[in-house]
C-alpha positions in Angstrom: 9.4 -9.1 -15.5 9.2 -10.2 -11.8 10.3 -13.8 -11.0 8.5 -16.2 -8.9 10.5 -19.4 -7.8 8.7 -22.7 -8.4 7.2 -24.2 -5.6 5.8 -28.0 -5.7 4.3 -27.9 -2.3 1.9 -24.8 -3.3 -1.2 -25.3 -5.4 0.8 -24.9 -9.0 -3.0 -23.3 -10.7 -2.3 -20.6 -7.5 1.0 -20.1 -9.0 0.1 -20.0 -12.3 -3.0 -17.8 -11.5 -0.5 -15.4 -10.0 1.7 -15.1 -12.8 -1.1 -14.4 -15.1 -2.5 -11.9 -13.2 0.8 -9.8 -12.2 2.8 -11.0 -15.8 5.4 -13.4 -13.2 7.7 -15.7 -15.0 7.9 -18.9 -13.1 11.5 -19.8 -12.8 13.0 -23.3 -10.8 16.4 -21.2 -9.7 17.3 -17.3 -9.1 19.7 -14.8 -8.1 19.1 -11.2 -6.4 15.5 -10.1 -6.3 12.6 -12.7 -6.3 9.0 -13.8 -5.3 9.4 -17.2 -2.9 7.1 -19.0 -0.5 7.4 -19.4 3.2 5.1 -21.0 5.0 2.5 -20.7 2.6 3.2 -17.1 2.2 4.1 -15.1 -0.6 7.7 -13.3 0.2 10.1 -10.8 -1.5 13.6 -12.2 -1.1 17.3 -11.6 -2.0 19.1 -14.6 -2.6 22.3 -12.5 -2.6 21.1 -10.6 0.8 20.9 -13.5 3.4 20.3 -11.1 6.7 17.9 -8.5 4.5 15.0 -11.1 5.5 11.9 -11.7 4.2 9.4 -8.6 2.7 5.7 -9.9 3.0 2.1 -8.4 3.3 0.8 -9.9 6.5 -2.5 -8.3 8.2 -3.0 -10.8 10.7 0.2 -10.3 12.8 2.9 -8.1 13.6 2.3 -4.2 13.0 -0.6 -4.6 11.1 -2.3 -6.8 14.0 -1.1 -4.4 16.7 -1.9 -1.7 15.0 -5.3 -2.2 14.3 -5.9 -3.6 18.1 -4.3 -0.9 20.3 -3.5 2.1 17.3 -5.8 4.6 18.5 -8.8 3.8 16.0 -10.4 7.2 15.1 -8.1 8.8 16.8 -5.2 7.9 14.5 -4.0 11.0 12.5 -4.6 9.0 9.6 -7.8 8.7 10.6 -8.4 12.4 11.2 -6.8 13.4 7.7 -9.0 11.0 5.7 -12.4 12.0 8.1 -13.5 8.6 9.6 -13.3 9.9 12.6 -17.0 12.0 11.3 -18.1 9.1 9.4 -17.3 5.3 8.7 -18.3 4.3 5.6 -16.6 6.4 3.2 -15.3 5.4 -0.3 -11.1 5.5 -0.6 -9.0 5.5 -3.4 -5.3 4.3 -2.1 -3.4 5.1 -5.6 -0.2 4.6 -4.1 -0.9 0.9 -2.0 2.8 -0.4 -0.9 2.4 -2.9 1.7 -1.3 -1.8 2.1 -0.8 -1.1 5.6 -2.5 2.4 5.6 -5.1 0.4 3.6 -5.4 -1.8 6.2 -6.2 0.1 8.7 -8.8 2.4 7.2 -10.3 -0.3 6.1 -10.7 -1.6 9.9 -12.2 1.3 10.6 -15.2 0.9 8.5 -14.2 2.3 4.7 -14.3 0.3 1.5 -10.6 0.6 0.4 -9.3 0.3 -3.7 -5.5 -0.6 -3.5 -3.7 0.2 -6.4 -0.2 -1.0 -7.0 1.4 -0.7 -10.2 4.4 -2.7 -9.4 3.9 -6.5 -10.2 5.8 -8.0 -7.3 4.6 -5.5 -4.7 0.6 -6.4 -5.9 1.2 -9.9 -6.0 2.2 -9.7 -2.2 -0.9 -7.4 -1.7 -2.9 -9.8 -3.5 -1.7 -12.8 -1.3 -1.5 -11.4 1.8 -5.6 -10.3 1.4 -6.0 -14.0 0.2 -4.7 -15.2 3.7 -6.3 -12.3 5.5 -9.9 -13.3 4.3 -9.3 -16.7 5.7 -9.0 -15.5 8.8 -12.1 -16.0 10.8 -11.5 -11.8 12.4 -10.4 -10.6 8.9 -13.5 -11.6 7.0 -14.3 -8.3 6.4 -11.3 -8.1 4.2 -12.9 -9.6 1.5 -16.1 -6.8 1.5 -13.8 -3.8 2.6 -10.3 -3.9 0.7 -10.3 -4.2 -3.2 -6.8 -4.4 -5.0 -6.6 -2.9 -8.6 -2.9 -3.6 -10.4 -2.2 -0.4 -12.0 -0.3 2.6 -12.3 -1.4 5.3 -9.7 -1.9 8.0 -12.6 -4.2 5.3 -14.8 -6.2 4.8 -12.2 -6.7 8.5 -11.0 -8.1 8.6 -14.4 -10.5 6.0 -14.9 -11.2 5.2 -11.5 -15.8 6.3 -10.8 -15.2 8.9 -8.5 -14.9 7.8 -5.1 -14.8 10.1 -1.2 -11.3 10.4 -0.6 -8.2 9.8 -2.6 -4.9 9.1 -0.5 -1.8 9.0 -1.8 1.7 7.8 -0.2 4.5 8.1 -2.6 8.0 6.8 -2.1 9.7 9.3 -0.5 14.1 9.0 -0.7 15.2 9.2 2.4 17.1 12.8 3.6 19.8 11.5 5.2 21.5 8.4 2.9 24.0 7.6 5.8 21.2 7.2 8.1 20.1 4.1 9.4 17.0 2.9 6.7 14.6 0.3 7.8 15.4 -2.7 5.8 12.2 -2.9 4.7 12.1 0.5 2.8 16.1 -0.3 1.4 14.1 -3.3 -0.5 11.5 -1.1 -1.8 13.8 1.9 -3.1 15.9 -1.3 -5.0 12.5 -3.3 -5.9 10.2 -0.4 -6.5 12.4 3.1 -6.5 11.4 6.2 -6.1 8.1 8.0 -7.3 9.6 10.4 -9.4 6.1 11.3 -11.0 4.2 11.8 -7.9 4.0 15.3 -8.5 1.7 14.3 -11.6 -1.3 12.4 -9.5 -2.0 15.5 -7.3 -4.5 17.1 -10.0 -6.2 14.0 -11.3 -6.5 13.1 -7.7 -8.4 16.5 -6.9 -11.0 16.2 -9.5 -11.8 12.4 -8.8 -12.1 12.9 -5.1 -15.8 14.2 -4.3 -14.8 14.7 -0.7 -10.9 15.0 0.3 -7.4 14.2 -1.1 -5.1 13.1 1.7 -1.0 12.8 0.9 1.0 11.3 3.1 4.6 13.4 3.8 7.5 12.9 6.0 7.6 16.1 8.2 10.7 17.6 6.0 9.0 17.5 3.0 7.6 20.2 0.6 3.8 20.3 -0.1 3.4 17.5 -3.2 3.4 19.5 -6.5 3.9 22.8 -4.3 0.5 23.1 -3.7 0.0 23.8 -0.2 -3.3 21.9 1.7 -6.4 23.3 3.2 -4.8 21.8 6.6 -2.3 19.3 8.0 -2.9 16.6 10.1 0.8 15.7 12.0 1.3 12.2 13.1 4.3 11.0 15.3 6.9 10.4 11.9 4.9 12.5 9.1 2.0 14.6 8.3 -1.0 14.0 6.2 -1.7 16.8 4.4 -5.7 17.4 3.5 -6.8 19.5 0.7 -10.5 19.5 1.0 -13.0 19.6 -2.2 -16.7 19.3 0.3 -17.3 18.5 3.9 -17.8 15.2 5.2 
């Protein structure tokens, strides 16, 4: 169970709401990994890693805000891979959400987006950073285009009406462990881990997608489940590999 640390200056039915929703326990002191506030944000902290920094979801600032500003729009590979560069309004499954920046920016770009994140403390962080992003007078569209569903990738692969395109972004362990890792993605390999069962949402994903499934890869990586795409889509880090069920 995730742990939330007690805050009196935030609306206590928000916390409580929170820890209903994503099974929290509300505790009033903690070591290692844990759910704080910060400036009326929800944050993933280390009390025993000062200089890690805070992990949040924030769409209205920082690479999320650039990104959707000056990222290239259509143009964006990811963009290409999932076809919203042919047309705007399609239906997307994101069974593997993270910080829900992909999410994001599909979703700025005119499709309806279901987040799914199946661990607790990553989706409460999705689920506060869409509550601040909808209060945004720019974001407002948040609120009609991004939809978060807390549940495992695989469950909801299975039960999920079918929707356009299903895209899928597992956690990937780095090639190089002596390599320099972003902070960031050393928090999620000891918060969330790896996805060891990604392999396993490849099929599901084909027969729920009407249109496309999209996976995300770093460049040195083998096809998911050795099944090679219809085509590839390469971005500046990774590709985005496409297998393709109908045309858009």
């Amino acid at each position: 169970m995730s742990l939330l640390l007690i805050n009196p200056q935030i609306d206590p039915e928000y916390q409580a709401k929170l820890c209903d929703k994503f099974s929290l326990a509300l505790v009033n002191d903690v070591s290692g990994w844990h759910l704080a506030w910060h400036n009326n944000a929800l944050v993933l902290r280390n009390s025993n890693l000062p200089k890690q920094g805070d992990i949040l979801v924030d769409f209205d600032s920082g690479a999320s805000s650039y990104r959707r500003q000056h990222g290239g729009g259509k143009n964006e590979a990811i963009a290409k891979a999932c076809g919203l560069n042919k047309k705007r309004d399609l239906t997307i499954l994101d069974a593997t959400a993270g910080l829900g920046r992909d999410a994001f920016v599909l979703a700025s770009l005119g499709a309806k987006v279901t987040l799914v994140e199946r661990n607790p403390a990553v989706a409460a962080l999705l689920y506060d950073g869409l509550r601040r992003a909808a209060a945004q007078p720019e974001l407002q569209w948040v609120n009609e285009r991004m939809n978060l569903l807390h549940s495992s990738g695989l469950q909801a692969l299975q039960s999920y009406q079918s929707v356009d395109v299903v895209y899928l972004d597992p956690m990937f362990p780095p090639r190089d462990k002596s390599a320099l890792v972003k902070k960031e993605m050393r928090a999620f390999h000891d918060v969330v881990g790896s996805d060891t069962d990604a392999d396993a949402l490849l099929a599901p994903a084909l027969k729920l997608a009407l249109k496309r499934v999209v996976v995300k890869r770093p460049g040195y990586a083998d096809a998911l489940a050795q099944q090679e795409p219809t085509m590839a889509v390469t971005g500046k880090n990774n590709r985005f590999d496409v297998y393709i069920n109908a045309a858009i």
